[in-house]
N, C-alpha and C positions, 0 to 999 in steps of 0.2 A: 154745089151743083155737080152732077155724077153724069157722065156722057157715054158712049160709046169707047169700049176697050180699043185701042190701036191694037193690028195685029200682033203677037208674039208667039211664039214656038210654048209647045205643053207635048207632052205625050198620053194621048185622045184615055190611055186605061188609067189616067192618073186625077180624070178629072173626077171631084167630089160633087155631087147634086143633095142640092138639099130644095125636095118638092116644095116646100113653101116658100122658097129665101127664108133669107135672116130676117127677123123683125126690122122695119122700117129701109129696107130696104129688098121688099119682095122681089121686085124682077131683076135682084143678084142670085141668081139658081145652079150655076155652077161656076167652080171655085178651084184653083189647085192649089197646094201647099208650094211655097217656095223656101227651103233652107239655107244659110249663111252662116256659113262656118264660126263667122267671128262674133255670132250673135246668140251664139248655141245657148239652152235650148231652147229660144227664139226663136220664133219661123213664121214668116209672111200667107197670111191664107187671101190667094190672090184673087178678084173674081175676073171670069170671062169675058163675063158676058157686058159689063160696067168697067169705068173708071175707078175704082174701089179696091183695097186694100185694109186687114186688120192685121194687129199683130198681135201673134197668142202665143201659150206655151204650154206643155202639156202638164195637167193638174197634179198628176206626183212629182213633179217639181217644186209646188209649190206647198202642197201638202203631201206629204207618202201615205198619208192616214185618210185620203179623201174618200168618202161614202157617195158614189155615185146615186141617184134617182131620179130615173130615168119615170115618168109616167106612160101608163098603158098605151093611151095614143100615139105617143111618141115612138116606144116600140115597135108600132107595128108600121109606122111609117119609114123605119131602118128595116123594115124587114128583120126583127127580132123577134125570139119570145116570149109572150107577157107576162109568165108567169115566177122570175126571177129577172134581178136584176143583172147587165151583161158585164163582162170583167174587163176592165180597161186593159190594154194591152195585148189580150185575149180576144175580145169579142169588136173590141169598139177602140178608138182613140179618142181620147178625152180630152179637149182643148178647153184653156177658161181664154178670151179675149181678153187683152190687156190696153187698160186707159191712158195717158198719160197727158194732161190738161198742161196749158201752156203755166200755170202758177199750181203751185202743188205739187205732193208727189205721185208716181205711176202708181196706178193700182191692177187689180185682173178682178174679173167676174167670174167668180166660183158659184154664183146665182142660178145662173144658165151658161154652162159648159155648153161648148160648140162637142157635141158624140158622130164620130162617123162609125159607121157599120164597113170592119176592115176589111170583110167579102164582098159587099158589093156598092162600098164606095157610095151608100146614099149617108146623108146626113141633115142633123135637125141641132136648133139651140134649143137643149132642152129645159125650161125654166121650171125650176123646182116648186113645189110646190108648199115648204116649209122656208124657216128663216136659219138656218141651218149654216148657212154662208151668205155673205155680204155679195153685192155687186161691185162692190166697193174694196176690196182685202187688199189692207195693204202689200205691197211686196216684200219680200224679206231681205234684209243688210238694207243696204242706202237708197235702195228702189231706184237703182239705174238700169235700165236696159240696154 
């Protein structure tokens, strides 16, 4: 059950929107990243507006060889454009969210990368539309986080 965020301190140019929510939890619309040092490169994507918290990390960490694909609609909903795809680090931050089930090991979702648009801070999970990556991938070494 997901409630109402308690207040907490952000700074207002740091918060991420992403016009649709996240899948299955639509009215989480904006979001900030929080980092932790000792979790590097871990980083809590927090929402506002909800009780809710993911934890991601950014996809060339997990692959340096990642192929982003971003689809058209998606695009234009970051305010990018359609007609190549944008460069992580460059244009967009590319997050995969990461799993980690009480039996098993963690895994991340290189499926549907969480992309924000690093100008203007909108973002979307964008789900690919190939099988190209797992939702599933496992982590690499011992899959601790």
């Amino acid at each position: 059950m997901h409630g109402r965020m308690p207040e907490q301190r952000y700074d207002q140019s740091a918060v991420l929107t992403f016009p649709l929510g996240l899948p299955g939890f639509e009215g989480a619309t904006r979001f900030v990243l929080r980092e932790h040092a000792e979790y590097a490169p871990v980083v809590s994507l927090q929402s506002i507006d909800l009780d809710l918290s993911f934890l991601a990390v950014p996809v060339g960490a997990l692959d340096a060889d990642y192929a982003l694909a971003v689809n058209a609609e998606d695009l234009r909903r970051l305010g990018l454009p359609t007609e190549r795809q944008p460069e992580p680090g460059l244009d967009v931050l590319c997050l995969a969210l990461l799993c980690a089930p009480k039996s098993g090991p963690a895994t991340a979702n290189l499926l549907a990368p969480v992309v924000v648009n690093l100008k203007t801070h909108l973002a979307v999970q964008a789900v690919r539309s190939d099988t190209r990556y797992s939702h599933q991938q496992p982590l690499p070494g011992d899959g601790a986080c």
